[in-house]
Backbone as a chain_set.jsonl record, in Angstrom:
{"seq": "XXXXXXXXXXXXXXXXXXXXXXXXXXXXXXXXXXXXXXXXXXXXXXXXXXXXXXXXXXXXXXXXXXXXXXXXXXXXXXXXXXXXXXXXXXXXXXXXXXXXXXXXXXXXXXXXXXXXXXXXXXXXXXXXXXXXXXXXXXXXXXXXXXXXXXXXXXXXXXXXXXXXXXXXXXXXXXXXXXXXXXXXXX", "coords": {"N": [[0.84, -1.177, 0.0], [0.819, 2.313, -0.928], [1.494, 5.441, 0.643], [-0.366, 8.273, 0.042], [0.511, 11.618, 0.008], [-1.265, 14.028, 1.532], [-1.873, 16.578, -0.561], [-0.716, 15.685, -3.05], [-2.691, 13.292, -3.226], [-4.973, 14.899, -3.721], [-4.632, 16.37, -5.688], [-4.793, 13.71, -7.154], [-7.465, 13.367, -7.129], [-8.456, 15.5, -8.234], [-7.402, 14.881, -10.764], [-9.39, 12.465, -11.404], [-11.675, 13.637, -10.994], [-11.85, 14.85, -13.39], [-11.267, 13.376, -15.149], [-13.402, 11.823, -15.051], [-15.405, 13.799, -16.013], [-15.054, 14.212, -18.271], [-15.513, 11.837, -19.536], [-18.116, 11.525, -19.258], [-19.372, 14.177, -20.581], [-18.791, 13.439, -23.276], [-20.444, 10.805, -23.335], [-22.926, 11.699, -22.693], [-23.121, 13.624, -24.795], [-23.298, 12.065, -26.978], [-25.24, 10.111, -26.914], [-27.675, 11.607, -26.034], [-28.445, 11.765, -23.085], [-30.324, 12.41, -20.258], [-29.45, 14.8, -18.434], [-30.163, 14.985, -15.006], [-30.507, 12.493, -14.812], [-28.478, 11.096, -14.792], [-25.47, 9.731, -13.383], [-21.886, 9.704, -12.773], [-21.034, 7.965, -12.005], [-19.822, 4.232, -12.668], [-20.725, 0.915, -12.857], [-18.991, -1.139, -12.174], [-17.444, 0.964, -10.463], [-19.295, 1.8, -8.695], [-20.046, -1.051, -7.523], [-17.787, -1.242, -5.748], [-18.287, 0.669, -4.197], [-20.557, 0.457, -2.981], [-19.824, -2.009, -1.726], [-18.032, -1.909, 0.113], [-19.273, 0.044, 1.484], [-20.73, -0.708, 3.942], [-18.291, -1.58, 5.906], [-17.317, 0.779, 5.947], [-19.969, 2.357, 7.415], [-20.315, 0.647, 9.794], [-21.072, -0.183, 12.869], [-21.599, 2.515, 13.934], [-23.281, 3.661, 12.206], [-21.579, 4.955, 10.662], [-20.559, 8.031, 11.94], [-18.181, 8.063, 13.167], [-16.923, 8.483, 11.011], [-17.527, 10.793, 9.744], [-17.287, 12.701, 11.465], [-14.479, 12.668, 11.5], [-13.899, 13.623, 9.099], [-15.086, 15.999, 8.692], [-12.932, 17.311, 10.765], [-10.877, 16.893, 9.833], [-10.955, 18.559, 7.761], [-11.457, 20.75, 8.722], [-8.917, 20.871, 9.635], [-7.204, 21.464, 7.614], [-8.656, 23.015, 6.623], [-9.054, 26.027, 7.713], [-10.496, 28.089, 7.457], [-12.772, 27.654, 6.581], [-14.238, 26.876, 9.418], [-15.879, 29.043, 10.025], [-17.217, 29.688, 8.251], [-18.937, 27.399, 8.83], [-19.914, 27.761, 11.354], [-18.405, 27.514, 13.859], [-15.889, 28.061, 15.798], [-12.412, 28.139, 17.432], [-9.524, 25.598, 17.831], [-9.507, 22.769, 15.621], [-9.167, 20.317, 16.4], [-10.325, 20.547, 18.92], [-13.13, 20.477, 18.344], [-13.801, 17.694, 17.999], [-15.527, 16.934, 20.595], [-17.816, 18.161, 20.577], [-21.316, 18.254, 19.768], [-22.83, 19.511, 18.849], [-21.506, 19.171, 15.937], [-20.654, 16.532, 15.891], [-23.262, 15.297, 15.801], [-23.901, 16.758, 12.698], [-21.645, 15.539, 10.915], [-22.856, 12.845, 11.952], [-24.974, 13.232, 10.096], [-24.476, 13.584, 7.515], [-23.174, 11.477, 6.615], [-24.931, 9.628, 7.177], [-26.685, 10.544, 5.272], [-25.038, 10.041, 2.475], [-24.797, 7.219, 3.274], [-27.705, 6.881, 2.368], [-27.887, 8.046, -0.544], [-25.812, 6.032, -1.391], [-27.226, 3.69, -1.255], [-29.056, 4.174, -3.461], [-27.698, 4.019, -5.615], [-27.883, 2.996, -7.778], [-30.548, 3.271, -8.839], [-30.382, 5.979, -10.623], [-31.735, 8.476, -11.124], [-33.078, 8.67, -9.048], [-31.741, 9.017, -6.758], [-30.152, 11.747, -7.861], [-32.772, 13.272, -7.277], [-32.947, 12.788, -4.696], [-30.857, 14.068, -3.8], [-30.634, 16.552, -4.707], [-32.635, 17.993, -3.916], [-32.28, 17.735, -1.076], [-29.359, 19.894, -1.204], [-31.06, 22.096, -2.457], [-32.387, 22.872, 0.66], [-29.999, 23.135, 1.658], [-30.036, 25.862, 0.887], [-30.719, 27.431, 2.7], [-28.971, 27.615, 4.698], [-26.909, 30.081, 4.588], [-24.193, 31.298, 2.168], [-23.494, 29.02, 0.41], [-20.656, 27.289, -1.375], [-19.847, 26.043, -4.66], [-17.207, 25.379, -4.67], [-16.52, 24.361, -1.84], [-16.656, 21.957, -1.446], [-14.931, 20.108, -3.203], [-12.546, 19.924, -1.792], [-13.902, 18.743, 0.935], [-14.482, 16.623, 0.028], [-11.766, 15.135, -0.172], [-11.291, 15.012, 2.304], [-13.439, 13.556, 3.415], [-12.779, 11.168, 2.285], [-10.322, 10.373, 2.409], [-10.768, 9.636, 6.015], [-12.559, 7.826, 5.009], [-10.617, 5.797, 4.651], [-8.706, 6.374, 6.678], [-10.595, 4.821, 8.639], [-10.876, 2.017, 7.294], [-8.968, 1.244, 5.545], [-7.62, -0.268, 3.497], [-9.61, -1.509, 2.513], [-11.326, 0.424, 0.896], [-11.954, 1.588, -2.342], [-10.478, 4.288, -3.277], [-10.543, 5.721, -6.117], [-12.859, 5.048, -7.17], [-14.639, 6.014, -5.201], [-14.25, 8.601, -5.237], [-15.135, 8.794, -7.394], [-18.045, 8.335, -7.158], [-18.423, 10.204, -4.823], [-18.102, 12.673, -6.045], [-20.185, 12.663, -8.144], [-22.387, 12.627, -6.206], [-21.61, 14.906, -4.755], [-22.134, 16.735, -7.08], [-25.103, 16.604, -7.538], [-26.112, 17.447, -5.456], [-24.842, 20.378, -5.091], [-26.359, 21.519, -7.601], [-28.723, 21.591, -6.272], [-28.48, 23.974, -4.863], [-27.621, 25.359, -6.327], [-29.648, 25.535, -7.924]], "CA": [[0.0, 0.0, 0.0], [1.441, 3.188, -1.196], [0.609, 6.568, 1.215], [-0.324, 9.657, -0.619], [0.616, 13.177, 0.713], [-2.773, 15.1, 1.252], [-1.816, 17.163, -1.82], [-0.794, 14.51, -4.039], [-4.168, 13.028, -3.084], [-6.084, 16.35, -4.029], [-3.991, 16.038, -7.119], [-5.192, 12.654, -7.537], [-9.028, 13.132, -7.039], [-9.22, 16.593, -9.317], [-7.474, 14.231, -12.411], [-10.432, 11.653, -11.558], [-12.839, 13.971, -11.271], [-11.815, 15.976, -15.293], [-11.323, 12.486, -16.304], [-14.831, 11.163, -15.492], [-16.359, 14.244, -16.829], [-14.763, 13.813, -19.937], [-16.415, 10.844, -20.112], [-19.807, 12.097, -18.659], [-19.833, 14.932, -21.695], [-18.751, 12.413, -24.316], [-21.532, 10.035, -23.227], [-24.533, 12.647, -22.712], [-23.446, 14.257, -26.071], [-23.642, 11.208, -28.042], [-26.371, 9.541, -26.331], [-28.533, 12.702, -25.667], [-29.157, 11.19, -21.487], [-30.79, 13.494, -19.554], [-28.593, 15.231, -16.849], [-30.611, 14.663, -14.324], [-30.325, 10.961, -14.452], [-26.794, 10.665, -15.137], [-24.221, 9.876, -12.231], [-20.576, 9.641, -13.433], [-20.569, 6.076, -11.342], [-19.387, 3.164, -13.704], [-21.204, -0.404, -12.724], [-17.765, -1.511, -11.484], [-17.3, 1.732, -9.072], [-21.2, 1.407, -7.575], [-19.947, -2.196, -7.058], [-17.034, -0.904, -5.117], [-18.561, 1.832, -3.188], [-21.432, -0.597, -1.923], [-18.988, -3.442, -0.873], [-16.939, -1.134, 1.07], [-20.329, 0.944, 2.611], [-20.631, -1.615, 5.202], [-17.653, -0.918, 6.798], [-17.555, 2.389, 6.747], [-20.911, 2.67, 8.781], [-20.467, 0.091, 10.868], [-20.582, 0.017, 14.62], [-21.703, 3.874, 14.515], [-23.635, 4.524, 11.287], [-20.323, 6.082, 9.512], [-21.057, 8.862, 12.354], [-17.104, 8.552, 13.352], [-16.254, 8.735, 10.233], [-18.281, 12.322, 9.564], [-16.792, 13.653, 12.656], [-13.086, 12.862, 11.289], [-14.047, 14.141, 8.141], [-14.896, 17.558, 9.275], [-11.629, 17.492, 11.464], [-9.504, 16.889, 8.68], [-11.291, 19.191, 6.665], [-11.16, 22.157, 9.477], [-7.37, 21.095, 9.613], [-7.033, 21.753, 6.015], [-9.215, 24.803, 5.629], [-9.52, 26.407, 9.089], [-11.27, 29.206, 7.268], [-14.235, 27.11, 6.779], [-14.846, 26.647, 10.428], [-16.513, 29.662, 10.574], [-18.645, 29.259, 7.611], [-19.762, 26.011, 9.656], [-20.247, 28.352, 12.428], [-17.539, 26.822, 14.762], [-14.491, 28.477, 16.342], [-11.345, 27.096, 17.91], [-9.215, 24.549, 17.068], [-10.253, 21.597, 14.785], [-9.158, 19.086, 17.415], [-11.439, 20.776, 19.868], [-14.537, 20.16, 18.381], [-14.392, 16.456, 18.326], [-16.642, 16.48, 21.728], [-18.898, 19.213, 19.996], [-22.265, 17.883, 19.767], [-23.598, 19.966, 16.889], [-20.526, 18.612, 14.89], [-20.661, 15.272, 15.722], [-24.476, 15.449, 14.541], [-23.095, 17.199, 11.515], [-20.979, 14.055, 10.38], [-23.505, 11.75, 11.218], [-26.41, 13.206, 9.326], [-23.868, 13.21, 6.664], [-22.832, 9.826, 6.493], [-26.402, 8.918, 6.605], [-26.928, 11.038, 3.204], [-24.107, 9.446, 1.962], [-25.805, 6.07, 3.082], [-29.002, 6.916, 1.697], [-27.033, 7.788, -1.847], [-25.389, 4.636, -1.637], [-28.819, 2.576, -1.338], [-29.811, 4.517, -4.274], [-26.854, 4.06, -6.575], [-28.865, 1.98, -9.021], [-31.255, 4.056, -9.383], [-29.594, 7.798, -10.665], [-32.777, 9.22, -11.054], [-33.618, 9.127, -7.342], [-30.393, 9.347, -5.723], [-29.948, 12.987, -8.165], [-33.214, 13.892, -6.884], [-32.602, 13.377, -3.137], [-29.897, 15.096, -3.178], [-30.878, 17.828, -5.27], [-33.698, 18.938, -2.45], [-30.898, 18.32, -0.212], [-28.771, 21.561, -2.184], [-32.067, 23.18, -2.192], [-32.395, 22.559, 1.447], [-28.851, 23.78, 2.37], [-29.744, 27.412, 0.323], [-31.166, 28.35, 3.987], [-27.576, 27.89, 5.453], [-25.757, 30.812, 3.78], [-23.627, 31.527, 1.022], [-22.086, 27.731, 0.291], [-20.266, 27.251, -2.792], [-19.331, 24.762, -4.638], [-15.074, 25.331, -4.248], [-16.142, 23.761, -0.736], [-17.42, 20.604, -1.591], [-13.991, 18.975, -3.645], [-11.934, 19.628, -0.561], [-14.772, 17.632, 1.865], [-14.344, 15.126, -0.645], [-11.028, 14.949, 0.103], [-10.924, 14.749, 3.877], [-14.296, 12.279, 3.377], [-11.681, 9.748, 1.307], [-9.155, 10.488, 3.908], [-11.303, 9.799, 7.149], [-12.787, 6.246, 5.244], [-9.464, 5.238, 4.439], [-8.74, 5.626, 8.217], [-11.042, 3.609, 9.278], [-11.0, 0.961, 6.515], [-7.804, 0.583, 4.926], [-7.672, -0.606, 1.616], [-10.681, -1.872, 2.032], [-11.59, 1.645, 0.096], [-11.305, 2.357, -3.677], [-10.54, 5.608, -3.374], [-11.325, 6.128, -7.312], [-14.449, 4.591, -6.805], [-14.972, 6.897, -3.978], [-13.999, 10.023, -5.428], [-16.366, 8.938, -8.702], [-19.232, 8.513, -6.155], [-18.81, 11.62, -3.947], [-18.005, 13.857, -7.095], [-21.864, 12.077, -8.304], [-23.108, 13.277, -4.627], [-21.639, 16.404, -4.548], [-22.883, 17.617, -7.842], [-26.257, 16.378, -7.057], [-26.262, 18.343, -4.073], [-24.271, 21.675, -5.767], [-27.28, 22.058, -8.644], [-29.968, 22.189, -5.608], [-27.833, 24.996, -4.155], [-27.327, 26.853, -7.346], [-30.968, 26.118, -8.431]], "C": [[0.879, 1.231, 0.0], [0.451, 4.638, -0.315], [0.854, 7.991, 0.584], [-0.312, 10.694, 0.096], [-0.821, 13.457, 0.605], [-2.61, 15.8, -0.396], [-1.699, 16.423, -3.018], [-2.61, 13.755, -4.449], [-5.243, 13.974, -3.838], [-5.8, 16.359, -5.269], [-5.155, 15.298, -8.129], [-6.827, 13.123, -7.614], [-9.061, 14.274, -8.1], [-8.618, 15.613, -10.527], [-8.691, 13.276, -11.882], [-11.506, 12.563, -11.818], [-12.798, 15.017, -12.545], [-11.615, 14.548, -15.616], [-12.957, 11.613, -16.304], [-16.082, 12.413, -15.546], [-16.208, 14.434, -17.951], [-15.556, 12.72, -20.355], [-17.813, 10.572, -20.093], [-20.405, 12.884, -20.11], [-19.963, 14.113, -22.659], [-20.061, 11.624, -24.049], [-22.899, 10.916, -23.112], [-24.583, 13.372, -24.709], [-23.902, 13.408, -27.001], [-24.54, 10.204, -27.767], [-27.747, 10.333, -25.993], [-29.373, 12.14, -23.961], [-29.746, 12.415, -21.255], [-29.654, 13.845, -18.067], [-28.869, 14.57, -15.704], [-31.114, 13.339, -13.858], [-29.436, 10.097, -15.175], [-25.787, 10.26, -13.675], [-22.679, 9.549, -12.944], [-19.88, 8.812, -12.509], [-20.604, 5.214, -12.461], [-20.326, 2.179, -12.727], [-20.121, -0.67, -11.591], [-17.331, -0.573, -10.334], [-18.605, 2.023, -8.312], [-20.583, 0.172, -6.831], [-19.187, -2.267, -5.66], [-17.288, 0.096, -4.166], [-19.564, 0.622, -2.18], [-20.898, -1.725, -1.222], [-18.493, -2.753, 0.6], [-18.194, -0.571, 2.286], [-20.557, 0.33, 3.662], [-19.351, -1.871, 6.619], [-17.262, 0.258, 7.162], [-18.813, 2.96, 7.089], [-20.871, 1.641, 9.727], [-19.845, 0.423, 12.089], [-21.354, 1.432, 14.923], [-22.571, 4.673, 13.618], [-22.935, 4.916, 10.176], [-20.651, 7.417, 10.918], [-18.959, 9.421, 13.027], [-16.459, 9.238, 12.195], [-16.66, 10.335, 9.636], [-17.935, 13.174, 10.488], [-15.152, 13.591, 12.308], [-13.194, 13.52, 10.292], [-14.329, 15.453, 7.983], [-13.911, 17.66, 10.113], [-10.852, 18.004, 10.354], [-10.023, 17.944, 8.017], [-11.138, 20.708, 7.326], [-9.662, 22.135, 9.423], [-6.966, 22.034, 8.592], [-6.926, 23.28, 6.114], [-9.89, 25.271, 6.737], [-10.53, 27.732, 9.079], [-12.951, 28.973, 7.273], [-14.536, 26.837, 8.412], [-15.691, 27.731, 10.669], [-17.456, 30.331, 10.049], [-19.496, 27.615, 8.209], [-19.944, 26.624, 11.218], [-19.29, 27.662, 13.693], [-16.809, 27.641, 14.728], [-13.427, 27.776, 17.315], [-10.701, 26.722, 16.973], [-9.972, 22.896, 16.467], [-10.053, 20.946, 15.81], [-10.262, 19.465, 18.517], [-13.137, 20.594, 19.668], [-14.856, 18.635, 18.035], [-15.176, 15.821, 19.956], [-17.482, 17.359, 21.784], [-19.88, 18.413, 19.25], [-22.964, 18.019, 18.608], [-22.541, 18.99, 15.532], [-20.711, 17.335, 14.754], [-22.407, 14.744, 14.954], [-24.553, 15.574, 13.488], [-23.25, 16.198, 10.785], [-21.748, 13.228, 10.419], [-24.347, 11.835, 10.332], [-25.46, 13.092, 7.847], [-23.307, 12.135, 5.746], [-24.02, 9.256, 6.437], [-26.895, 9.29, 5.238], [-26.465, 10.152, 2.659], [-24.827, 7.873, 1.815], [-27.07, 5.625, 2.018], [-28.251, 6.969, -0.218], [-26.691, 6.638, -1.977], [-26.25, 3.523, -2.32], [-29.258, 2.947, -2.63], [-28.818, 4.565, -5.975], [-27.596, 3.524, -7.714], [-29.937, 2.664, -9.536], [-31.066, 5.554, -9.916], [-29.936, 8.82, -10.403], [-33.246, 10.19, -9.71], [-32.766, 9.414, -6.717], [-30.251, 11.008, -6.57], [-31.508, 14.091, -7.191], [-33.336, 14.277, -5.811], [-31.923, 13.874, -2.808], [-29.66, 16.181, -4.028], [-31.748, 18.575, -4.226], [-33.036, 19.073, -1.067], [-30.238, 19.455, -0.448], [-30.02, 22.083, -1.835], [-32.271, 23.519, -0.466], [-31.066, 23.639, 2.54], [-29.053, 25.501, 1.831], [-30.059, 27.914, 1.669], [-29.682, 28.623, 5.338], [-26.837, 28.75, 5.439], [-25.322, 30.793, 2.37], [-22.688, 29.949, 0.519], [-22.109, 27.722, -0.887], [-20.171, 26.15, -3.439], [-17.813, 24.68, -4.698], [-15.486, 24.571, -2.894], [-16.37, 22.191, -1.031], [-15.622, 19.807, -2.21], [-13.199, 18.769, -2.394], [-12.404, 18.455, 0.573], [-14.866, 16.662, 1.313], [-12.745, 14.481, -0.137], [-10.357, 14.26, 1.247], [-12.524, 13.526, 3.95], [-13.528, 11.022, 3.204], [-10.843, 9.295, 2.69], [-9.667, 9.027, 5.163], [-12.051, 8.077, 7.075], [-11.957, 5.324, 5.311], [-9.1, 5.237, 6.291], [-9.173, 4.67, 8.955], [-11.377, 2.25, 8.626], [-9.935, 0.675, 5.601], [-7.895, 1.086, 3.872], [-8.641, -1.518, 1.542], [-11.85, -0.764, 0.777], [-11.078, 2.068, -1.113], [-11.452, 3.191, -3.99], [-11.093, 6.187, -4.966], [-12.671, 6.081, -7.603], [-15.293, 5.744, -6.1], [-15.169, 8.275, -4.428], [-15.09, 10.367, -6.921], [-17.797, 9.7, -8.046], [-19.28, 9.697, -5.562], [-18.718, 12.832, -5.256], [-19.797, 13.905, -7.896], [-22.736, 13.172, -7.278], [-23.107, 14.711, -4.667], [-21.906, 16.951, -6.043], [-24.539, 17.519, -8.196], [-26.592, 17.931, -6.026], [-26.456, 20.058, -4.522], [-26.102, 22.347, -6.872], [-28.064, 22.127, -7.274], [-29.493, 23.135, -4.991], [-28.079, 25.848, -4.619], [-28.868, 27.188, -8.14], [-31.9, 27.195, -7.978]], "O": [[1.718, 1.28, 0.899], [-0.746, 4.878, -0.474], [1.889, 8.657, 0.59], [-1.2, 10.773, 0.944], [-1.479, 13.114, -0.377], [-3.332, 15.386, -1.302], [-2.518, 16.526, -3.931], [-3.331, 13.743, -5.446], [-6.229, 13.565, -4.45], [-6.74, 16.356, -6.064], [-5.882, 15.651, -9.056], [-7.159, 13.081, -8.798], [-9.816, 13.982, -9.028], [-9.443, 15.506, -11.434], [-9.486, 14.023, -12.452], [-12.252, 12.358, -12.775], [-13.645, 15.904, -12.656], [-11.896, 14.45, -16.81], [-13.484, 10.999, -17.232], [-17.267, 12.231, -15.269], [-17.104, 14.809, -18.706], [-16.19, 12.696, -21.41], [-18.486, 9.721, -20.675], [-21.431, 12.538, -20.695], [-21.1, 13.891, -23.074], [-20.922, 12.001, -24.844], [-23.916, 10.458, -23.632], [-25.513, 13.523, -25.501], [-24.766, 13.751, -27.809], [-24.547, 9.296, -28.599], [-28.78, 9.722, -25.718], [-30.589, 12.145, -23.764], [-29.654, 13.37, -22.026], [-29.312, 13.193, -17.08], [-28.115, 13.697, -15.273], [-31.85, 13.08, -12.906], [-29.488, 9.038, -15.801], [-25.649, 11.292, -13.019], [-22.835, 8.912, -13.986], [-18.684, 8.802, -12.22], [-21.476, 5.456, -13.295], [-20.705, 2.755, -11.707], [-20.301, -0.474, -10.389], [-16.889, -1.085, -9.306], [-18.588, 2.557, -7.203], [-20.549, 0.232, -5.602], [-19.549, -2.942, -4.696], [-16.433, 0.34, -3.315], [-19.325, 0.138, -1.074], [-21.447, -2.293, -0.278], [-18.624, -3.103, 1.773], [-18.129, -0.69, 3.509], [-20.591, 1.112, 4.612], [-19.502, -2.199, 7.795], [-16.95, 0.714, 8.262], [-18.816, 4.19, 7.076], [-21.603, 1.886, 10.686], [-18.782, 0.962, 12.396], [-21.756, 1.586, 16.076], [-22.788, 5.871, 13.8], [-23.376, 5.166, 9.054], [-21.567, 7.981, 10.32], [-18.541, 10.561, 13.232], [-15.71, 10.215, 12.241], [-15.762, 10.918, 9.029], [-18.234, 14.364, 10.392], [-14.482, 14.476, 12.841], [-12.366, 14.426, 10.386], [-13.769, 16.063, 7.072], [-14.095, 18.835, 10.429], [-10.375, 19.103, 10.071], [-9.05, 18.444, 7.452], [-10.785, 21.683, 6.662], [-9.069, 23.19, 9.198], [-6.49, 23.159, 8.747], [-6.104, 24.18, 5.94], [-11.095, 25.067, 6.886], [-11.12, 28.272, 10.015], [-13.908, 29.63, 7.683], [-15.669, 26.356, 8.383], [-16.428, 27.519, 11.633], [-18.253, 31.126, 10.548], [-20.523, 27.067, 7.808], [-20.104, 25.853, 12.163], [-20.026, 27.273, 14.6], [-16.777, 28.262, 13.665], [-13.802, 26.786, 17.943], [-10.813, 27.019, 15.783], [-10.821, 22.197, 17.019], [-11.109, 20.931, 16.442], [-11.028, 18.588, 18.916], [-14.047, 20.58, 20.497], [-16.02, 18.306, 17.805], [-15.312, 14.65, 20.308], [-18.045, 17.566, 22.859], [-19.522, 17.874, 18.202], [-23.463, 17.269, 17.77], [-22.924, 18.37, 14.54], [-20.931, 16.868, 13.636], [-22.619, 14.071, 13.945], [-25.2, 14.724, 12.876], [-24.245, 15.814, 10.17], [-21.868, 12.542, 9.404], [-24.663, 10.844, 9.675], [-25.972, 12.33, 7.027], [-23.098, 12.055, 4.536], [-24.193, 8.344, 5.628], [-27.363, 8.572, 4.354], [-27.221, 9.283, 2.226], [-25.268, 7.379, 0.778], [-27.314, 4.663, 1.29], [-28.197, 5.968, -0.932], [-27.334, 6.016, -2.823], [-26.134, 2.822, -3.324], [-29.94, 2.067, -3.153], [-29.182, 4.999, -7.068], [-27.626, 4.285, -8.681], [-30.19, 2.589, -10.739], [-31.865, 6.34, -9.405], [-29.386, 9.783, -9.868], [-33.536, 11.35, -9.422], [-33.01, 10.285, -5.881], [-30.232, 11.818, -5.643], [-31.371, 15.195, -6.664], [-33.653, 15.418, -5.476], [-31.915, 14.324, -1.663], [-28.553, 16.716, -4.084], [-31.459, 19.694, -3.802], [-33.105, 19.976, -0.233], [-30.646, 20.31, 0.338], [-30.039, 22.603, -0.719], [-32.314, 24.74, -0.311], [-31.141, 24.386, 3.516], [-28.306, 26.35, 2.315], [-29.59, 29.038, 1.843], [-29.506, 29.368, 6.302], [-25.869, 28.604, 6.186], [-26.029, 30.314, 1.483], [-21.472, 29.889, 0.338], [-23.084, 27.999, -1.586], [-20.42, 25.127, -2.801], [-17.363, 23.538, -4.795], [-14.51, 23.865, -2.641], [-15.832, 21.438, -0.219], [-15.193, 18.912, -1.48], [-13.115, 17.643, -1.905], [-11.686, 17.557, 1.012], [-15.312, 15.672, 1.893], [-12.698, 13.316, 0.255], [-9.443, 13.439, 1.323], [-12.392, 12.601, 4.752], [-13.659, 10.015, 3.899], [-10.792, 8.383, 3.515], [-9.186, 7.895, 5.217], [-12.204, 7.292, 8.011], [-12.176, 4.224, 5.819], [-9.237, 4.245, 7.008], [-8.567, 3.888, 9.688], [-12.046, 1.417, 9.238], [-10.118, -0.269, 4.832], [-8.113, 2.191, 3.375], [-8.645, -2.334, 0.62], [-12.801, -1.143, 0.094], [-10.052, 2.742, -1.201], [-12.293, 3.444, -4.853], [-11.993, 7.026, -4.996], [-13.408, 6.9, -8.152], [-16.375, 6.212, -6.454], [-16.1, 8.992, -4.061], [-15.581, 11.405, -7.365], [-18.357, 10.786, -8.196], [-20.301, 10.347, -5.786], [-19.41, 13.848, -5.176], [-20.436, 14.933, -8.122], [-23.446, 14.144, -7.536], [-24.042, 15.511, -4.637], [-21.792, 18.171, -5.919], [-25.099, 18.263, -9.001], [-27.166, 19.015, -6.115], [-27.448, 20.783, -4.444], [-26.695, 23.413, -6.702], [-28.016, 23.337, -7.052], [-30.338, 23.391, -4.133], [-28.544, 26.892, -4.163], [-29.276, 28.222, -8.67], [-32.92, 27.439, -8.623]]}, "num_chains": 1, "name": "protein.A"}
């Protein structure tokens, strides 16, 4: 098992995520799909996200793993703590209540997406009224979202190894989070 620098990593996930919308455009242009029930999950990385989803909620939901995942992600980008309404240090709010709520309701999305991989249709639409949903939070962008992908990858890989195909992963959450992004910007 080879360990990637954070940056390297960040590297790594923005070429996955320009190389599977290269292949997203190519396939909508010459197929005429409908957007809105497209995901830029392959067969083979659904297969791989759902194998894996079982250990990263078990024991807790995924609810640790949504509370490391905003850690790492306040580490990162300490500026966002205070568009997530938090102050301090990142390490200090792992016995912060709202946060740890946070992460799990997160990881339950994520869940719920998962369950719905098969279907594109429905998984774009639940988490399009999700985005719509978050417009009552503020100004969120979408520049925040690749980063939380980042420290998401991170945070399953902690707690699951290489039981996690991070490409897989980064297909899937790039799916999620532009689901999400259009109910924001709609």
């Amino acid at each position: 098992r080879v360990a990637l620098r954070p940056g390297i990593f960040a590297a790594v996930l923005r070429r996955s995520y320009t190389h599977n919308l290269r292949e997203f455009s190519d396939e909508f242009l010459e197929r005429k799909i409908s957007f809105e029930a497209v995901t830029m999950v392959s067969a083979a990385q659904a297969a791989a996200i759902k194998s894996s989803w079982g250990d990263i909620s078990s024991g807790d939901g995924g609810a640790s793993v949504g509370l490391d995942m905003f850690i790492r992600y306040f580490t990162a980008n300490p500026s966002m703590m205070s568009v997530f309404g938090y102050s301090g240090s990142p390490d200090s709010l792992r016995s912060n209540a709202k946060l740890q709520n946070h992460g799990k309701k997160v990881l339950q999305q994520i869940g719920t997406a998962v369950s719905e991989l098969d279907d594109a249709a429905k998984m774009t639409a639940t988490l399009k009224a999700l985005g719509v949903r978050h417009k009552g939070f503020g100004d969120i962008k979408a520049a925040y979202f690749p980063p939380l992908g980042v420290s998401l990858i991170a945070a399953m890989e902690a707690k699951c190894g290489a039981k996690i195909d991070k490409g897989a992963w980064a297909a899937g959450y790039k799916a999620i989070s532009d689901a999400i992004i259009s109910g924001i910007e709609s």
